[in-house]
C-alpha positions in Angstrom: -46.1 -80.6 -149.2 -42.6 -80.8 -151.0 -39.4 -82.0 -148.6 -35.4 -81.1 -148.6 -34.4 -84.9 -148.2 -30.5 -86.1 -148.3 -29.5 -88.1 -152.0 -30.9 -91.3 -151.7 -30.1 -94.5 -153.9 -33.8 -95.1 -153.1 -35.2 -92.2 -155.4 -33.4 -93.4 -158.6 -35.8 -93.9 -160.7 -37.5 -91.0 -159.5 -34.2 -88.6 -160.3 -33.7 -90.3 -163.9 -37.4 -89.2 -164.3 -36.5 -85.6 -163.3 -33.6 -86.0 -165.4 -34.9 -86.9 -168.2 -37.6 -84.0 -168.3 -34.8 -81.4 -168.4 -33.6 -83.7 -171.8 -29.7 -84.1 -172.5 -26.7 -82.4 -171.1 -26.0 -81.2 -167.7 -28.1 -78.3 -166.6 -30.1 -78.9 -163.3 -28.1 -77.3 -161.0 -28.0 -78.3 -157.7 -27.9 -82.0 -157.8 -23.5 -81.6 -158.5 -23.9 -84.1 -161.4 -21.1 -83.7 -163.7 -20.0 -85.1 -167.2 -18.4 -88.2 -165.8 -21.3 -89.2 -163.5 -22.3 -92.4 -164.5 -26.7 -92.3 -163.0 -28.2 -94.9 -165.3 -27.2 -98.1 -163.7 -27.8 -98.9 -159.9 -24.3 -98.9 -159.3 -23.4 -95.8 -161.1 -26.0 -94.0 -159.5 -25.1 -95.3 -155.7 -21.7 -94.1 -156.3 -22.9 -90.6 -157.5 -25.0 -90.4 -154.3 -22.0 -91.8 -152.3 -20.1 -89.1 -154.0 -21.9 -86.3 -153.2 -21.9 -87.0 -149.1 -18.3 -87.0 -149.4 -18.4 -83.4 -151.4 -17.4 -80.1 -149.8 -21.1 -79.2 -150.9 -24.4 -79.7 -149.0 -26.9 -81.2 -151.4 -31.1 -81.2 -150.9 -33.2 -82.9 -153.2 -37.0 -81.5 -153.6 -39.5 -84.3 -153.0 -43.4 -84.7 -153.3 -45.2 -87.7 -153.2 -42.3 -89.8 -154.3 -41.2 -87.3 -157.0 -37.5 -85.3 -157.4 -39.0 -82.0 -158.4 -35.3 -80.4 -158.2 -32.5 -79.9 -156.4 -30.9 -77.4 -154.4 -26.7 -77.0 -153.2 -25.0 -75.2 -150.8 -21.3 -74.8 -151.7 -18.2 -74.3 -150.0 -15.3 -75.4 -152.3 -12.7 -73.5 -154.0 -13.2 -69.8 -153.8 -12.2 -70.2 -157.9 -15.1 -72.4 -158.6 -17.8 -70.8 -156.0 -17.2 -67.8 -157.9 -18.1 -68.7 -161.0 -21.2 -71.1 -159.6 -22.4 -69.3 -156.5 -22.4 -70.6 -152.8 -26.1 -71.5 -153.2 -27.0 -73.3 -157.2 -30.6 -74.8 -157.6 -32.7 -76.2 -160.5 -36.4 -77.3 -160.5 -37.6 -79.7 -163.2 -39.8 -78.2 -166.1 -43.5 -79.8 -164.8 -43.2 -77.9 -161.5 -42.1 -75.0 -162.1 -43.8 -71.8 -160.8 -45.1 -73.2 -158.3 -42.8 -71.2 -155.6 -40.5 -74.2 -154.9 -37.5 -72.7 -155.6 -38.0 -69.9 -153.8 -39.4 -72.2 -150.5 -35.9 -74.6 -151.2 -33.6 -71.1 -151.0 -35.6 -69.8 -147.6 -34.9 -73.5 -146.1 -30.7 -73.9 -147.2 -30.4 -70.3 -146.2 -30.1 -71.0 -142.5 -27.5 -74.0 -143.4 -25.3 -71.1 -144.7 -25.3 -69.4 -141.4 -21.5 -69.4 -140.8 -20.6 -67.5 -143.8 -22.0 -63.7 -143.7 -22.8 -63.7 -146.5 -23.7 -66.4 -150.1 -23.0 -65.3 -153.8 -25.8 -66.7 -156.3 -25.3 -67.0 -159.8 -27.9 -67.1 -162.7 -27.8 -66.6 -166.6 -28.6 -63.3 -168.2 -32.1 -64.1 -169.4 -33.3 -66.5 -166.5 -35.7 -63.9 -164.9 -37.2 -66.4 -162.6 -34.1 -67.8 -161.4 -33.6 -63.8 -160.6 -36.3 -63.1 -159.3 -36.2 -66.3 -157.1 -33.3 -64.8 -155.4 -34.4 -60.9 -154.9 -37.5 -62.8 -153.6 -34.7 -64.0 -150.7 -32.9 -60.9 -150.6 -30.5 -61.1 -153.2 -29.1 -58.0 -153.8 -27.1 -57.6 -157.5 -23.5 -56.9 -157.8 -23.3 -57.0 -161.4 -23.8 -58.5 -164.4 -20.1 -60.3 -165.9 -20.5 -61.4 -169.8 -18.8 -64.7 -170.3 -18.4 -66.9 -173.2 -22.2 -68.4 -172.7 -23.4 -64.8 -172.4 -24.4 -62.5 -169.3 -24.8 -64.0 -165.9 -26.4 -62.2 -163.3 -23.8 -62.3 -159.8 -25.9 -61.8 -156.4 -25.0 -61.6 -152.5 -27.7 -62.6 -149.6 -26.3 -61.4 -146.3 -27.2 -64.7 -144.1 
């Protein structure tokens, strides 16, 4: 049975393992890495984890039997960059995908977004499980915006 645990230095290896399935760049969304993050060391990566419980952003990492199967973020920073990347951004690692997890992760952060009335969710164009994940939870679509990485599909969930 998958858990929403905190960031833990304790589960390194475990997210470089997750990280390393997705291959290179920066694409899981919902663990708030970002170019800069330094998550191969010890140090680097306690100071990313550090980071993130100092963020304006609540951040949930999916866990099974000792494995990060994705991550899951609940943002309330600048109104600028919530709109372009959603109240609510999560990613699950390639090997465990369709297994519903995404769609159990959204149903569990929902409630932690209980002050707002409602969360905007973002997903690109052609990810039709990432879109369906969220019509799943309600989602209702407010449009589709072309940007210079393509379409991106813009949602609301009343909470």
């Amino acid at each position: 049975m998958p858990e929403l645990l905190a960031p833990t230095v304790r589960l390194h290896r475990a997210w470089l393992e997750a990280h390393a399935e997705w291959g290179p760049g920066l694409h899981e969304d919902g663990f708030g890495l970002s170019a800069s993050d330094v998550v191969d060391s010890p140090a680097g990566f306690a100071a990313w984890v550090d980071s993130l419980t100092q963020d304006r952003a609540l951040y949930r990492w999916l866990v099974e039997d000792g494995q990060v199967l994705g991550g899951i973020a609940l943002r309330s920073g600048p109104a600028e960059y919530v709109s372009w990347a959603g109240h609510i951004g999560f990613g699950i690692r390639p090997s465990a995908r369709g297994r519903g997890l995404a769609s159990w992760a959204l149903r569990e952060m929902l409630p932690e977004a209980r002050e707002l009335s409602r969360v905007l969710l973002v997903c690109e164009g052609e990810n039709l499980a990432s879109a369906k994940t969220i019509e799943r939870a309600g989602g209702v679509l407010d449009e589709v915006r072309q940007t210079g990485h393509g379409p991106v599909r813009r949602y609301w969930i009343t909470t």
